[in-house]
BAVEX-640541 format. One line per field, with one value per residue: y, z, x of N, C-alpha, C in turn. Coordinates in steps of 0.1 Angstrom, whole numbers, plus 5000, padded with zeros to 4 digits. Layout:
% BAVEX-640541
n_yy Y_...
n_zz Z_...
n_xx X_...
ca_yy Y_...
ca_zz Z_...
ca_xx X_...
c_yy Y_...
c_zz Z_...
c_xx X_...
***
This chain:
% BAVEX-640541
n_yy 6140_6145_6174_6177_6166_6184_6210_6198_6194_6217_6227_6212_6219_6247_6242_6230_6255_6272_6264_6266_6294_6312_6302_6301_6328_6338_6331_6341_6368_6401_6421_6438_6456_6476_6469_6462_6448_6432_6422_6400_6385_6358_6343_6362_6388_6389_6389_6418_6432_6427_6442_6467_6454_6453_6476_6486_6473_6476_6507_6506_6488_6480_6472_6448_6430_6413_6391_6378_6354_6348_6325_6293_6284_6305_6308_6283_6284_6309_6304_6302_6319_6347_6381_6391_6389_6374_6351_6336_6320_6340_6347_6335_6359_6367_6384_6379_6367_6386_6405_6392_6386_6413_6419_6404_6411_6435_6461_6492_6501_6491_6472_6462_6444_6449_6438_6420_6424_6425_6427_6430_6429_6458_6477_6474_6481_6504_6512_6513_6528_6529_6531_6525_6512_6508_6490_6492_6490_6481_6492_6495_6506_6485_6469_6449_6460_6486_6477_6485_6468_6462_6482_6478_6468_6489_6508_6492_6500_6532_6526_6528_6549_6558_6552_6536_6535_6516_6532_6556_6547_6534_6556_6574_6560_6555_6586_6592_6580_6591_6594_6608_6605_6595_6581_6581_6558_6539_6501_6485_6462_6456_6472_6450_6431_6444_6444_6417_6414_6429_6417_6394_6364_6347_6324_6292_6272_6274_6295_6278_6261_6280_6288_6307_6310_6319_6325_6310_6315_6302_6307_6296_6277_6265_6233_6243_6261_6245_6232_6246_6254_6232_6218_6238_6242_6215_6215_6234_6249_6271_6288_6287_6283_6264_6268_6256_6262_6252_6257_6237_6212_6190_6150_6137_6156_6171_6145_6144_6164_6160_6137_6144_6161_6162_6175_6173_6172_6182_6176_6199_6183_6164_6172_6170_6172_6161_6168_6176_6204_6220_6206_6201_6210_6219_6228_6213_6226_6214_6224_6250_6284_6291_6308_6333_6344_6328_6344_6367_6359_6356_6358_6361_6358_6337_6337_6321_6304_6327_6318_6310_6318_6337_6356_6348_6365_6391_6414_6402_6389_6417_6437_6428_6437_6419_6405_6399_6375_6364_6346_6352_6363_6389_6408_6419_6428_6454_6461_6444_6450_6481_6471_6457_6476_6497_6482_6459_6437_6407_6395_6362_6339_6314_6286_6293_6323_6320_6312_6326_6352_6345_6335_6357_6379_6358_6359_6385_6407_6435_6441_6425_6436_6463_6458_6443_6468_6486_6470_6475_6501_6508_6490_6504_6529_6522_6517_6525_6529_6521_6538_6566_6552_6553_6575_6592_6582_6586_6603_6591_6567
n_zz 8667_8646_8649_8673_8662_8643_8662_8674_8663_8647_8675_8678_8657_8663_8688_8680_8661_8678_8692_8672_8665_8674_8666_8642_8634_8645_8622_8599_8606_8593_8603_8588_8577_8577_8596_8598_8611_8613_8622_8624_8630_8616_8588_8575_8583_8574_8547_8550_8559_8535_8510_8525_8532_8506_8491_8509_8503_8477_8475_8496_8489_8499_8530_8555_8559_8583_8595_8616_8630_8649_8648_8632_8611_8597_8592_8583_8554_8544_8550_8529_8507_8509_8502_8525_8543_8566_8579_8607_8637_8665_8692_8726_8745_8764_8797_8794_8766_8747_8758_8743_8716_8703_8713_8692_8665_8662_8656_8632_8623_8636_8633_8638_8630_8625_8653_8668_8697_8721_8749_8767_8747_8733_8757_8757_8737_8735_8760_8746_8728_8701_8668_8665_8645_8641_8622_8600_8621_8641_8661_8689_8713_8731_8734_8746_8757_8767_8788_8825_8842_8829_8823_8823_8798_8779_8782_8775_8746_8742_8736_8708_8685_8657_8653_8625_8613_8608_8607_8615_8638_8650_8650_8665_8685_8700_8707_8724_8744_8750_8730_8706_8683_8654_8626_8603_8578_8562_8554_8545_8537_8511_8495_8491_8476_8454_8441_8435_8418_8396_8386_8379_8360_8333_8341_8321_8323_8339_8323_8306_8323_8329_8301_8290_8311_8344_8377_8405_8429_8457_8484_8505_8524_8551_8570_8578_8556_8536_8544_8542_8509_8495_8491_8476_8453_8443_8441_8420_8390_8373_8345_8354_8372_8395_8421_8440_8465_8495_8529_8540_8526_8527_8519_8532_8540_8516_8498_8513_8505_8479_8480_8489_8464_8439_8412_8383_8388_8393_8403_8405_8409_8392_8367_8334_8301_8279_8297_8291_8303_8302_8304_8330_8360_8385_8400_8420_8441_8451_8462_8470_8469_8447_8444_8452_8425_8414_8417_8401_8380_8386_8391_8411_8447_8479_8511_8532_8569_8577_8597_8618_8637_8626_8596_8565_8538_8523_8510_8484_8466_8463_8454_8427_8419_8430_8439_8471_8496_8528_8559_8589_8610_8612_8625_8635_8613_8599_8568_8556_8574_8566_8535_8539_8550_8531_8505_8493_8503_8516_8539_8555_8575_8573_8556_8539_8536_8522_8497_8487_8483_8466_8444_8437_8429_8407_8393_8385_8366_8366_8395_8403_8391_8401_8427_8425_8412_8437_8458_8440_8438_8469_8471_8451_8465_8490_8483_8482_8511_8516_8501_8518_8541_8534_8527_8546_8563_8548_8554_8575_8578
n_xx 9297_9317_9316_9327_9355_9362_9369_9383_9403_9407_9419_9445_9460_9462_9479_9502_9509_9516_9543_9560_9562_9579_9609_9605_9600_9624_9643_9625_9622_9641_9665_9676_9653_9630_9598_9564_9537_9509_9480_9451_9421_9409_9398_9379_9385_9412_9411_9400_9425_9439_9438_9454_9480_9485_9488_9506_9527_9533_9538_9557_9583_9605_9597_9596_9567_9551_9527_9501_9479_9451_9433_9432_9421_9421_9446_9462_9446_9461_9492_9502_9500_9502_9506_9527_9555_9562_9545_9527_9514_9495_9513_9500_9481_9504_9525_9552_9555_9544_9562_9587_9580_9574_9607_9617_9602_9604_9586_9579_9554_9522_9492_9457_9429_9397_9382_9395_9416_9439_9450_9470_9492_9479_9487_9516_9527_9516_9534_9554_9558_9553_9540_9503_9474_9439_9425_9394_9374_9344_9324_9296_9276_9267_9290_9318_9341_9331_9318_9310_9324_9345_9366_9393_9400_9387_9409_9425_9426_9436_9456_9462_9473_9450_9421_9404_9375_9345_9318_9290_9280_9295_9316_9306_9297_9325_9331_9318_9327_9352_9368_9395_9408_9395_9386_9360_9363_9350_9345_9372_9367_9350_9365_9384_9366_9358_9379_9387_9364_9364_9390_9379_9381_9369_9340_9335_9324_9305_9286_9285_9265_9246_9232_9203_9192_9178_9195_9198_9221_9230_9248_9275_9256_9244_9228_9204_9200_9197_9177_9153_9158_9160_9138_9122_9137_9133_9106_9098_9088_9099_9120_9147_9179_9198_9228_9248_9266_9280_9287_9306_9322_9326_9327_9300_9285_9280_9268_9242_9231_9228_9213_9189_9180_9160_9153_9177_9205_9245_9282_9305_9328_9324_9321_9334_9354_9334_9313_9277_9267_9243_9219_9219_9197_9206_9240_9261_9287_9315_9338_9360_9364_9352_9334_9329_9336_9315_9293_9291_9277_9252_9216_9199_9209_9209_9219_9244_9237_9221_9206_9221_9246_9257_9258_9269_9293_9282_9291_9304_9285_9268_9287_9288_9260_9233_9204_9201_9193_9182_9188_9175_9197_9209_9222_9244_9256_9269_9266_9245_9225_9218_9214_9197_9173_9177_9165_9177_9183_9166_9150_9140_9119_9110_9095_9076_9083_9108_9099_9074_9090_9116_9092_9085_9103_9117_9096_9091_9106_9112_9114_9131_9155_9151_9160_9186_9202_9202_9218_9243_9246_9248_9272_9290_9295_9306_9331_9362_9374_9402_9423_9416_9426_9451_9459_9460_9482_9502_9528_9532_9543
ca_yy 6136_6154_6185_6176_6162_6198_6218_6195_6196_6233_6232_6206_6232_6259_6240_6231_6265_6283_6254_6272_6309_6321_6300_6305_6345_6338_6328_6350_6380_6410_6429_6454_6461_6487_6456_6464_6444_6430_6415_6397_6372_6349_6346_6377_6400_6387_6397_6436_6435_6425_6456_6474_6456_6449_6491_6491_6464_6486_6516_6506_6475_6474_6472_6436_6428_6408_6387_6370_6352_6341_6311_6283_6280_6316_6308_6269_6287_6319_6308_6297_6326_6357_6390_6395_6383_6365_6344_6330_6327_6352_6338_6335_6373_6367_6392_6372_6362_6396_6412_6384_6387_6425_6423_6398_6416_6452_6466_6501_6503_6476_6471_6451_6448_6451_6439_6412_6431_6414_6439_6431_6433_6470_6480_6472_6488_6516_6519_6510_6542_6519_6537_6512_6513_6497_6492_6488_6491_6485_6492_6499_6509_6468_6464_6447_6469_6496_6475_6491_6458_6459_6498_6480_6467_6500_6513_6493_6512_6541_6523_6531_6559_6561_6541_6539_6526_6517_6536_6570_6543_6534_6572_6584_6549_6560_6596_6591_6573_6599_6594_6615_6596_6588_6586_6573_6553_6527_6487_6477_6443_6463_6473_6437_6426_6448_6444_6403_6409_6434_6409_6377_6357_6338_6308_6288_6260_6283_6300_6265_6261_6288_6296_6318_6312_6328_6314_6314_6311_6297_6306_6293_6275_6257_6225_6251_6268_6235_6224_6254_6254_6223_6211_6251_6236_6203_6221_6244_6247_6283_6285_6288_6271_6269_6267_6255_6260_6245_6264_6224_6203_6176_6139_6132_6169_6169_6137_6144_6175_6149_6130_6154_6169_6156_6179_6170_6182_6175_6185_6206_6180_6155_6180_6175_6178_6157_6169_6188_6208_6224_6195_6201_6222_6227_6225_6218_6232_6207_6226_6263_6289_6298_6313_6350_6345_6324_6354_6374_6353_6352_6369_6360_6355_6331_6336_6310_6311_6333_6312_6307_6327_6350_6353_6348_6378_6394_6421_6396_6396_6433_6440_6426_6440_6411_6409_6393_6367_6353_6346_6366_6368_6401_6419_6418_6431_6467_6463_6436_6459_6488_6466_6454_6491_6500_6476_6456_6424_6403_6380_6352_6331_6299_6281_6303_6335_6319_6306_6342_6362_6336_6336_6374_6379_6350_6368_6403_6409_6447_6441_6422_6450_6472_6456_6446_6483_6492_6465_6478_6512_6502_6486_6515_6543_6516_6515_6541_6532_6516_6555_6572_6553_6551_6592_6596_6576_6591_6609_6581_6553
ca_zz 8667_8634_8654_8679_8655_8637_8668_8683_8647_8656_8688_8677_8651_8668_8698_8672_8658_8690_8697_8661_8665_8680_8659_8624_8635_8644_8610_8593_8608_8585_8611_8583_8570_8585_8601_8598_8620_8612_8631_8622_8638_8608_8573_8572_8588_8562_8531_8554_8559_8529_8503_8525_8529_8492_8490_8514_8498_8461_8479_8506_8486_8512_8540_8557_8564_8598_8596_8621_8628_8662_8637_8629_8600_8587_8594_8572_8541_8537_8550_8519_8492_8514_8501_8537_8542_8578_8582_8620_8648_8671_8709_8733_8754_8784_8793_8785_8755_8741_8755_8735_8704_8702_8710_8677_8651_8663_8644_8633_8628_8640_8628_8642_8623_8635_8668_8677_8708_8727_8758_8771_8733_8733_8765_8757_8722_8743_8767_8737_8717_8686_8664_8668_8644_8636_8604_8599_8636_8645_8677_8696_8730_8740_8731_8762_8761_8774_8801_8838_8850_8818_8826_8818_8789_8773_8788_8764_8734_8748_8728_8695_8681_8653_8651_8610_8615_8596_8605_8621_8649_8656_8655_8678_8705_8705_8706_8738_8755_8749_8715_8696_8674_8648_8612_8595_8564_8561_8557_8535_8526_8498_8486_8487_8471_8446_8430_8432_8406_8386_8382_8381_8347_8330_8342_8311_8328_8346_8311_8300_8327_8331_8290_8289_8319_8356_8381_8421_8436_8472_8488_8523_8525_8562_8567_8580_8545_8526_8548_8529_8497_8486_8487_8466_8442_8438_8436_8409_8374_8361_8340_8366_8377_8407_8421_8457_8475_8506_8534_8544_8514_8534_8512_8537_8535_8497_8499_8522_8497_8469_8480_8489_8456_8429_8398_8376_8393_8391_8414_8403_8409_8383_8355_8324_8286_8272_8302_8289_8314_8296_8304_8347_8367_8401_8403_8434_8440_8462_8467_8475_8461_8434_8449_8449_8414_8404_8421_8390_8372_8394_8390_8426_8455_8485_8515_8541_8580_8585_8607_8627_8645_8619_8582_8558_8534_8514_8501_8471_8457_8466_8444_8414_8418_8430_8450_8481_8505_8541_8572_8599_8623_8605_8635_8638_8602_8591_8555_8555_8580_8555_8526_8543_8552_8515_8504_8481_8510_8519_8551_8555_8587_8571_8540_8528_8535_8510_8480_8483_8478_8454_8432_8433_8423_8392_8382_8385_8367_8372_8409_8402_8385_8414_8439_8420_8413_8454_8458_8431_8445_8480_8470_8448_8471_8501_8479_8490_8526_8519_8498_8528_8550_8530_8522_8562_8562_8539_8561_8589_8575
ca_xx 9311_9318_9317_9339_9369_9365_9373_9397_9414_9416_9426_9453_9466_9466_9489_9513_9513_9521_9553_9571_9563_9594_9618_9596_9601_9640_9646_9618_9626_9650_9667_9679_9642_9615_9583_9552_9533_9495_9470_9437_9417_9406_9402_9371_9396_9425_9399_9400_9432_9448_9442_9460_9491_9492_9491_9516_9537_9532_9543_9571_9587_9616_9598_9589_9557_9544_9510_9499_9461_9449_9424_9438_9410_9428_9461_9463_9441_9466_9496_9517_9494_9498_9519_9535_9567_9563_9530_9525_9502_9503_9519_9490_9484_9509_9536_9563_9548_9545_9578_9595_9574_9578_9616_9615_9596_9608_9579_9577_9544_9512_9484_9452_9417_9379_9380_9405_9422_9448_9453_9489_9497_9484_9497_9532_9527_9522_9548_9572_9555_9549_9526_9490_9464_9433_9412_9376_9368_9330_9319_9282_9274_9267_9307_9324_9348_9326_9310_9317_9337_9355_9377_9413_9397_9390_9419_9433_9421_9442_9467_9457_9470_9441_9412_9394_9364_9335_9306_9286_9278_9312_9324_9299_9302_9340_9334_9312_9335_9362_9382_9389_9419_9391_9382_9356_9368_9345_9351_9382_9365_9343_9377_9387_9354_9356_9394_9384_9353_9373_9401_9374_9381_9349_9342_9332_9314_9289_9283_9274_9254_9233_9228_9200_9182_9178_9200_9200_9232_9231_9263_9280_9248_9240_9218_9192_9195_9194_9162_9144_9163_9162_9123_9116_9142_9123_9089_9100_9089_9101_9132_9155_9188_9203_9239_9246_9279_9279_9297_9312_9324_9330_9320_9291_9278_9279_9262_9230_9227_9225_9203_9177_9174_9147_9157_9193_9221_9256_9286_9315_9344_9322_9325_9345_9351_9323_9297_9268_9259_9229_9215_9213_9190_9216_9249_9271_9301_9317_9353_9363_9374_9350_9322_9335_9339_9305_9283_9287_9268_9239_9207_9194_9216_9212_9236_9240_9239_9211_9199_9228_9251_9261_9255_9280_9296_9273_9296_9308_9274_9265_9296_9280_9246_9225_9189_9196_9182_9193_9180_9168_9206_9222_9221_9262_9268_9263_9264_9233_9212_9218_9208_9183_9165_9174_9153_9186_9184_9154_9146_9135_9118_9106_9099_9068_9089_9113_9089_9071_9102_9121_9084_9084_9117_9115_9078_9090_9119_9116_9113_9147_9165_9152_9165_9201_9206_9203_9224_9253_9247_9254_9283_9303_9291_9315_9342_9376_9384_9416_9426_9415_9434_9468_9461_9459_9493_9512_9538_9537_9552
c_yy 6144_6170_6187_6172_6177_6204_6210_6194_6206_6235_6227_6212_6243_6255_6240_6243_6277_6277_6262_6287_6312_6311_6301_6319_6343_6337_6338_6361_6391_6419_6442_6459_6469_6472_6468_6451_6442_6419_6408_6386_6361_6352_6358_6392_6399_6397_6416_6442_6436_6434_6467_6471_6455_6462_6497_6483_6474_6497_6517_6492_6472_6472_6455_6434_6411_6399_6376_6367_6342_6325_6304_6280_6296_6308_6297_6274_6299_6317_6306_6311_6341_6366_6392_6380_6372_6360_6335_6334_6334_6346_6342_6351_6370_6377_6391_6371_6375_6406_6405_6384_6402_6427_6418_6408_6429_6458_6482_6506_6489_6482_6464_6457_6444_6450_6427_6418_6421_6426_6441_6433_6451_6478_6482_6479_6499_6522_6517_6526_6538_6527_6528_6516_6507_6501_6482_6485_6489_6479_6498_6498_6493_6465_6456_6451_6478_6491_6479_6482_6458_6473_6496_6473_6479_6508_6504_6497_6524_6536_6527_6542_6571_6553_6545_6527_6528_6531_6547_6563_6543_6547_6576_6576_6557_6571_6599_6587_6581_6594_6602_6611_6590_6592_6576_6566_6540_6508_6482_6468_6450_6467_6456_6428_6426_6447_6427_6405_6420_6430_6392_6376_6346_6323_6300_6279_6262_6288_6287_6257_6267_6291_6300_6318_6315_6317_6323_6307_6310_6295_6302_6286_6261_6243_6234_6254_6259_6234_6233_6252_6244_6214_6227_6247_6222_6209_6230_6243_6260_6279_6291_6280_6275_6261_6267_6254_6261_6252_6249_6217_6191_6164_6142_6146_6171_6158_6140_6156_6169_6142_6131_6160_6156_6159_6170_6178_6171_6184_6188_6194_6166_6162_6175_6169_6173_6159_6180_6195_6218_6217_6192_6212_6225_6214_6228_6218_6227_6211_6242_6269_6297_6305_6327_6353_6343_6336_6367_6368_6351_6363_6370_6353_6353_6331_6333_6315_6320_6328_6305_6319_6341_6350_6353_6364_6379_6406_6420_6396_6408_6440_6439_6432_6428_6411_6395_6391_6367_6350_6356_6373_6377_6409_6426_6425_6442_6469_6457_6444_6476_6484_6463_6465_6491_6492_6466_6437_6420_6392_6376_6348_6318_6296_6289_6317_6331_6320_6318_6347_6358_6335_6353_6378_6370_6361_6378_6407_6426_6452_6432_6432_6462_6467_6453_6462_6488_6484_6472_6486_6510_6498_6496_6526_6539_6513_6527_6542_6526_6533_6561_6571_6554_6570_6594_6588_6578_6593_6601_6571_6550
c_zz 8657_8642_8661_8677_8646_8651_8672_8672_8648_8663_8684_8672_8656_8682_8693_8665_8665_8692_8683_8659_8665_8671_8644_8625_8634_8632_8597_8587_8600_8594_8605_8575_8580_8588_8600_8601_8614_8621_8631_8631_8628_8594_8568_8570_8581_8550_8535_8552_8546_8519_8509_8528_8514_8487_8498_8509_8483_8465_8486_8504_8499_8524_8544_8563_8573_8597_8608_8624_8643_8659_8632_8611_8589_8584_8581_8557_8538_8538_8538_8508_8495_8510_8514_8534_8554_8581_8594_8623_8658_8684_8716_8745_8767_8780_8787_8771_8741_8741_8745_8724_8698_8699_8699_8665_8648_8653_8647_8635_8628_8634_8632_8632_8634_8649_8675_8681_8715_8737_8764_8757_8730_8745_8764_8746_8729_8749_8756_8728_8706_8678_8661_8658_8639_8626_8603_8615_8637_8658_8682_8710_8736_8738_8746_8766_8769_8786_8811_8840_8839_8813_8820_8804_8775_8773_8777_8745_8729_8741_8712_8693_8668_8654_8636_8615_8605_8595_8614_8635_8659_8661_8666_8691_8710_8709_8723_8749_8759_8743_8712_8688_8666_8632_8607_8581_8555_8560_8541_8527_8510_8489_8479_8479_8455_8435_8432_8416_8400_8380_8379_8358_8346_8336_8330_8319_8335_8338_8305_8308_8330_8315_8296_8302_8334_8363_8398_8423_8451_8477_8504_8525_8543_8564_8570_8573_8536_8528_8540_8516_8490_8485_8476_8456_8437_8431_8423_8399_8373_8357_8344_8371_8389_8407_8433_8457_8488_8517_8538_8535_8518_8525_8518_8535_8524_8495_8503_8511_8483_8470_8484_8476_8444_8415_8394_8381_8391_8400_8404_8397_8396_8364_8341_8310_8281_8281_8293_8298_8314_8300_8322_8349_8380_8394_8413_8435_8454_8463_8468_8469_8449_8437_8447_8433_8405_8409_8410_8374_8374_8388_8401_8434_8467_8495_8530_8555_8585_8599_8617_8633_8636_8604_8574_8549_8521_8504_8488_8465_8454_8451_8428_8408_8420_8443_8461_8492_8517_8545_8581_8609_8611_8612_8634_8621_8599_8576_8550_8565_8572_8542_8529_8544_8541_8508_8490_8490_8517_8530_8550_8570_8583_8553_8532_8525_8516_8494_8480_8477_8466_8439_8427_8423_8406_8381_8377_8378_8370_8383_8409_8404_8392_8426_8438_8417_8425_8458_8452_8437_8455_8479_8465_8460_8485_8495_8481_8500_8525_8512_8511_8540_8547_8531_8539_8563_8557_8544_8574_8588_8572
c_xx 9319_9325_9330_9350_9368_9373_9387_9408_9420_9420_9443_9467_9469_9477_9503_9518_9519_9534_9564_9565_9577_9607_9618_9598_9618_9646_9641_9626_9645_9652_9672_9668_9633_9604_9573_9546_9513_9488_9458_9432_9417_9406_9391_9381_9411_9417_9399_9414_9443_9450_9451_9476_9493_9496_9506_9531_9543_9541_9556_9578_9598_9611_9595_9578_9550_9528_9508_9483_9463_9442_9436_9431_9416_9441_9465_9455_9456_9482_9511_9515_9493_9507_9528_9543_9565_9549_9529_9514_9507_9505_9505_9496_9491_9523_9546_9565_9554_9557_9587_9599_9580_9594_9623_9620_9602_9597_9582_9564_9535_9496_9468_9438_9403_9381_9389_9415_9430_9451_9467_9494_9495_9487_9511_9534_9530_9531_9558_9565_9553_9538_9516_9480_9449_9421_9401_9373_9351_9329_9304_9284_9276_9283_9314_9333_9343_9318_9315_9323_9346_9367_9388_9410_9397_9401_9427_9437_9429_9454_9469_9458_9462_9436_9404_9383_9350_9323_9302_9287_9289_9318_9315_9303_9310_9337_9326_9317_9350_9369_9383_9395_9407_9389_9370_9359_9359_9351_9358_9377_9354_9352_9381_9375_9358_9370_9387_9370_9357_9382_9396_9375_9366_9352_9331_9321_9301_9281_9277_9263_9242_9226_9218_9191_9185_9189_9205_9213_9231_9243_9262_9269_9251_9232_9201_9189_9190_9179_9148_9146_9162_9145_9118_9122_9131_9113_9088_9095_9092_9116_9144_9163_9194_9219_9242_9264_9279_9288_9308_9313_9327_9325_9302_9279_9272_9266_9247_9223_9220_9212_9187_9173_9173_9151_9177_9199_9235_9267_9299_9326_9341_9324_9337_9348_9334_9311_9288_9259_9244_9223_9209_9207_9201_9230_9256_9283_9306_9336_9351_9371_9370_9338_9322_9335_9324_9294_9281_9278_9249_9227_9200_9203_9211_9219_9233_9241_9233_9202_9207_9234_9253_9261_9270_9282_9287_9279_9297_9297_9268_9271_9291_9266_9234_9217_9196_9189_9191_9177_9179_9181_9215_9224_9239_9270_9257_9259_9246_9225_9212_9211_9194_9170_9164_9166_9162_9185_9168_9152_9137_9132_9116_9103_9087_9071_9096_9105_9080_9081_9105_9106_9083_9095_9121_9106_9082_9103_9126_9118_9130_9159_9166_9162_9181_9206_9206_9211_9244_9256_9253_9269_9295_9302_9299_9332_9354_9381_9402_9426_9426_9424_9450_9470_9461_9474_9503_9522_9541_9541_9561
***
């Protein structure tokens, strides 16, 4: 039931949010400013996108900048805290729709990230001559753009007058398929990672909970992740604390988390002056928001949804230098099958995978410091695509 009042929550929002497009733009819209036009799907592809308009905001203060998100779950987190000037959803792909939209915004230039494609949107880009481009692209041969029934699909690609894309794979798919409009730049969000824990302030209350001892952070964490994580917590004796953030904060969620765990914990929102939090082994972090932040604290990292569709972001801890864990579905993210090879990310299938790893990692601290340093690495050696792409831009904007 749960389930089904989330999505229909989204659907709900997103009906309401298509009904004030075109009068939220009427109003918006600066017919004596240059647009620049962005595109993401959700709040992942906000985190890619956003170093570069803040560079383009730094550099082209006059111009107005366009955001729009197909998510309803992006759209309601970013859209009051976002540097762009216009924050909507984008009109559902129909001709109308987009001739409308277009003769709106008047963009000079557009923008879209990784892979949310709208094909009458680049079509029309095209015949208007719009300059199109898209950042952090990743693509492989299985793409459904490239499938034989899917021709006006890729055909809409053809729109794009560069593509920056993450990786060798990506450059070559495209290059097989006849691109040549490419660059390698790699993936922005390492940019965005990396200015967030350059600009992250101390969190005191983490400092009083971890004083001097080891401490796993369990981020975005699933009920699949809990169902491991939280009987290795019980069983525990080393001097080791843990830190659970829940990808769902929901009461009831929070709750079931609770009442599965054996050791002293306490949750985030109970915190304050007179707690001593020296005094807990886990704390849960039953709100959002600080996660990006508590991962520099960590000395083992946790990251949830391995065992679902798709893992959560593991850049934010990367960034820091910390040994991570998941589950076994990283197929879909380059960074985590990189890490993974390098030998900086560790999978998991079940709960003796975990309590191996998690005891090694405690035991060993030079097997730590190995694997946090491939980790760190990894992370500076991805940092420079948003340079790349502004220095390729220079004279086009």
């Amino acid at each position: 039931m749960l389930f089904g009042n989330f999505f229909g929550k989204k659907i709900k929002l997103f009906q309401i949010g298509q009904k004030h497009i075109f009068p939220y733009l009427q109003k918006c819209i600066r017919t004596d400013k240059t647009k620049i036009w962005f595109h993401i799907s959700s709040l992942g592809e906000y985190e890619q996108a956003l170093p570069v308009i803040e560079k383009i905001k730094e550099k082209y203060p006059s111009y107005q900048i366009i955001l729009t998100f197909f998510s309803p779950s992006g759209y309601e987190i970013v859209k009051d805290k976002s540097p762009a000037d216009c924050v909507t959803y984008l009109p559902i792909d129909t001709q109308n729709n987009v001739r409308k939209f277009l003769n709106i915004i008047q963009p000079a230039t557009v923008f879209f990230v990784k892979y949310d494609f709208w094909p009458n949107y680049l079509f029309e880009l095209k015949k208007r001559n719009i300059p199109t481009y898209l950042i952090s692209g990743s693509f492989t041969a299985k793409h459904k753009y490239f499938k034989p029934w899917n021709a006006w699909l890729k055909k809409s690609l053809k729109a794009f007058h560069h593509l920056f894309v993450q990786d060798t794979v990506s450059f070559e798919t495209l290059k097989k398929q006849g691109f040549s409009n490419l660059s390698i730049t790699g993936d922005t969000r390492f940019d965005r990672v990396y200015q967030i824990a350059s600009q992250a302030t101390e969190l005191n209350f983490v400092k009083q909970f971890k004083q001097n001892h080891l401490l796993l952070v369990a981020g975005s964490t699933w009920q699949n992740d809990e169902t491991l994580l939280l009987p290795y917590i019980n069983q525990n004796n080393n001097a080791i604390k843990f830190i659970i953030a829940p990808h769902q904060v929901d009461e009831k969620h929070i709750q079931s988390i609770s009442r599965e765990l054996k050791k002293k914990y306490i949750r985030y929102s109970q915190i304050n002056k007179k707690t001593n939090l020296a005094e807990y082994d886990v704390l849960i972090v039953d709100t959002i928001g600080l996660l990006n932040k508590i991962y520099r604290y960590a000395d083992i990292v946790y990251i949830g949804n391995g065992f679902g569709k798709s893992i959560h972001n593991i850049q934010e801890p990367a960034v820091y230098g910390n040994p991570i864990i998941t589950g076994p579905h990283i197929q879909k993210f380059k960074e985590a099958i990189d890490l993974q090879q390098l030998g900086g990310l560790m999978l998991i299938h079940n709960q003796k995978d975990l309590s191996e790893i998690l005891d090694k990692l405690i035991d060993q601290p030079e097997l730590r410091q190995e694997k946090a340093g491939i980790t760190r690495k990894y992370a500076a050696q991805n940092i420079g695509a948003v340079d790349k792409i502004m220095d390729f831009l220079q004279d086009r904007l």
